[in-house]
VMD Tcl script that draws the C-alpha trace (Angstrom):
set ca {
  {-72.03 32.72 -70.50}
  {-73.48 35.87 -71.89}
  {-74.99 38.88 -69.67}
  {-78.27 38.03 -71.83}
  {-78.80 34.82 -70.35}
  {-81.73 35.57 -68.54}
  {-83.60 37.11 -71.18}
  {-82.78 34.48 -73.52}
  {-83.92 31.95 -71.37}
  {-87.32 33.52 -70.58}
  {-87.85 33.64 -74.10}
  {-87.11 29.50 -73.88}
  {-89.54 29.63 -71.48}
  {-92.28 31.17 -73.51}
  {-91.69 28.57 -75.94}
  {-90.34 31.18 -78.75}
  {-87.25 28.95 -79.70}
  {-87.95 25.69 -80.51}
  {-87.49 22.72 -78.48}
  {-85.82 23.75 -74.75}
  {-84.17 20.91 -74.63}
  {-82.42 20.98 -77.91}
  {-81.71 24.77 -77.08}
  {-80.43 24.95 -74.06}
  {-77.74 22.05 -75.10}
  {-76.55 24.88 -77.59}
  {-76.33 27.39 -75.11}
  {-74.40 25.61 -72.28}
  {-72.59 24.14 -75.20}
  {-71.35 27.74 -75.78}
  {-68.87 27.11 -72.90}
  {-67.28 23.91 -74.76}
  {-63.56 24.87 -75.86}
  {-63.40 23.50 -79.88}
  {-60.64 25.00 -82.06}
  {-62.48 26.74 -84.35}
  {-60.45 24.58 -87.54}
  {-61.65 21.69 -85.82}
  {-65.19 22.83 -85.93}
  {-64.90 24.01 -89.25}
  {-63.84 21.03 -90.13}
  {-66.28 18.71 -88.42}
  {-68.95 20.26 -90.16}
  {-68.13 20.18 -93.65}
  {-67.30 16.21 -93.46}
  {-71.19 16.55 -91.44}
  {-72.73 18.78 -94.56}
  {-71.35 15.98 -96.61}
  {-73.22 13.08 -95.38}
  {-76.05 15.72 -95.24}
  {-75.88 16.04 -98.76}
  {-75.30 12.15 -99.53}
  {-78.25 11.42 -97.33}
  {-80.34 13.60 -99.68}
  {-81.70 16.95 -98.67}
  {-79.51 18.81 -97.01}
  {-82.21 21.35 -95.51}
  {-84.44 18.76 -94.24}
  {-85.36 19.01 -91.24}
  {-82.67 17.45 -88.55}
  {-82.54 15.02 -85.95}
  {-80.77 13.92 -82.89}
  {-80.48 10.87 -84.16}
  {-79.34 12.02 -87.97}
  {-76.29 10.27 -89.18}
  {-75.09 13.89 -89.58}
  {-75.52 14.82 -85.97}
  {-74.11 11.90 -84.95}
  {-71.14 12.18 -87.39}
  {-69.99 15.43 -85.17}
  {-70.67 14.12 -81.94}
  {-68.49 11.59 -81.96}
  {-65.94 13.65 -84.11}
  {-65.98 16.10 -81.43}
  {-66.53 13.96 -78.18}
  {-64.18 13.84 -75.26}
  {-64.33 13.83 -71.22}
  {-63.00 17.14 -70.85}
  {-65.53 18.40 -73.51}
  {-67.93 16.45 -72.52}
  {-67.40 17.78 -68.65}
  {-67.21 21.42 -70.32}
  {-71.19 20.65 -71.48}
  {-72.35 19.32 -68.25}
  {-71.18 22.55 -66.02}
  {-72.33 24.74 -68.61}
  {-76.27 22.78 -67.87}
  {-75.87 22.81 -64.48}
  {-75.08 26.74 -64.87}
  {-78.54 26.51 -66.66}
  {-80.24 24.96 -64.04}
  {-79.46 27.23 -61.19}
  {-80.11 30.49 -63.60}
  {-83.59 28.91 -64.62}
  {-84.62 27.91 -61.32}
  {-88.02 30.25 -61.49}
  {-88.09 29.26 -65.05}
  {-90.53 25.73 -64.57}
  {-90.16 24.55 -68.02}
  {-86.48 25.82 -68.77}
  {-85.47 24.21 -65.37}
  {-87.30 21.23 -65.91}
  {-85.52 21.21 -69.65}
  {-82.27 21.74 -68.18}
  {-82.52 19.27 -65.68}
  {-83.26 16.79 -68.03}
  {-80.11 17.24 -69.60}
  {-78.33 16.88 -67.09}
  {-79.73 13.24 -66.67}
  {-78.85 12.55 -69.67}
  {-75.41 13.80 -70.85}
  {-75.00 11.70 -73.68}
  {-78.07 12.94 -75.01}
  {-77.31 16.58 -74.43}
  {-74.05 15.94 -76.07}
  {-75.97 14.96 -79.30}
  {-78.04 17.87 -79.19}
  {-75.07 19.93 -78.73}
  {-74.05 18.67 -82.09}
  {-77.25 19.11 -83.33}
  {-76.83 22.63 -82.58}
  {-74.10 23.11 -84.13}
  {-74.93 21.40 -87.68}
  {-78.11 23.55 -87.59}
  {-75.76 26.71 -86.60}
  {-73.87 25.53 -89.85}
  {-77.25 25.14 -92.09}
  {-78.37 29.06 -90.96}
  {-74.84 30.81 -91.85}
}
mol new
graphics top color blue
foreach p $ca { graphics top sphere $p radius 0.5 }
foreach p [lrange $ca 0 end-1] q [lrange $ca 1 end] { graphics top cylinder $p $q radius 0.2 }
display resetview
């Protein structure tokens, strides 16, 4: 992970970025290895159902056909695996970080649904560019 780490997450602690869960599944998912044609990939077929389901710039989901589209598109052990060390990286830089912590924790509780909020991530990473 990055050198900024801690800064980033303080400012997921103050609540500047959204939804700490949602955003620290996009950062540990940072260290999930996904051939960038793949990806590419992935996300148009995603930006496709997107635009079948009707607005494309609505606002997104974890449970979104979309999202789900490229979590199972993208899903395996390994990767999977990949996800939960990157959260359990989280956890121990976020320990004096209640909320982050307490976010990241969460997570990784719940790997499935950190997986889809990985994905979620990364459609919404698609959406901004």
């Amino acid at each position: 992970m990055t050198e900024g780490l801690p800064r980033l997450l303080e400012r997921v602690e103050a609540g500047e970025l959204g939804d700490p869960p949602t955003i620290l599944a996009y950062i540990a998912g940072q260290s999930v290895e996904i051939p960038q044609g793949e990806l590419n990939e992935t996300r148009r077929r995603a930006m496709l159902l997107l635009a079948a389901g009707g607005d494309p710039h609505r606002e997104l989901g974890v449970d979104d056909r979309a999202v789900k589209a490229i979590a199972v598109d993208l899903f395996s052990e390994e990767r999977r695996a990949q996800l939960g060390s990157g959260i359990d990286e989280l956890v121990l830089i976020a320990r004096d970080l209640p909320r982050t912590r307490d976010a990241a924790l969460y997570l990784a509780g719940d790997l499935d649904l950190a997986w889809r909020l990985y994905a979620l991530g990364l459609l919404a990473e698609e959406l901004g560019e």
